[in-house]
N, C-alpha and C positions, 0 to 999 in steps of 0.2 A: 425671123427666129422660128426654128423647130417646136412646137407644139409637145411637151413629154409626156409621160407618164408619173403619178405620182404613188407610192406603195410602201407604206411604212416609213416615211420621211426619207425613202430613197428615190432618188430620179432614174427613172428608165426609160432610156431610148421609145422612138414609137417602134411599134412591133414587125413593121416592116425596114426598119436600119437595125433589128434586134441579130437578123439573121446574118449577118456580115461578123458580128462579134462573137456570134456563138460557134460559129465555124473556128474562129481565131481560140478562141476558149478550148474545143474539140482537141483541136492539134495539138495546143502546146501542153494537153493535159497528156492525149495518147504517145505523144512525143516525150516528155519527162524523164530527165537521166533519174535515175534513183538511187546510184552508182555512190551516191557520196554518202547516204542512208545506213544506217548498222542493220546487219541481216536480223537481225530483231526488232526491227522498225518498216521493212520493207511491207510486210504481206496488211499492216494495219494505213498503211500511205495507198495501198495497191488497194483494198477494198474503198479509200475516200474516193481515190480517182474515180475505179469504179460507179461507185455512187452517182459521183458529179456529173461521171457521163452521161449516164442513164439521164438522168435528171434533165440536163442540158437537153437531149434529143426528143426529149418529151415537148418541150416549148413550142 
């Protein structure tokens, strides 16, 4: 058995299988139809993604 991580009662992968998910995370965030979103919904979903990327690449 995999040995995890433990961080505010969530389990995280150890930090070398972390990099396989985060790529998967990366894409389908940059990938993301928004298509279905009210144009007044878009630019406040497009700054989380945003965010999240950021964030993700910092790991």
């Amino acid at each position: 058995m995999k040995k995890r991580l433990r961080r505010d009662n969530v389990i995280l992968p150890k930090p070398k299988d972390m990099e396989q998910y985060i790529q998967k995370m990366l894409s389908a965030l940059e990938n993301a139809d928004l298509s279905e979103y009210k144009d007044s919904m878009r630019p406040l979903i497009e700054k989380d993604i945003a965010e999240t990327i950021g964030s993700l690449k910092k790991i």
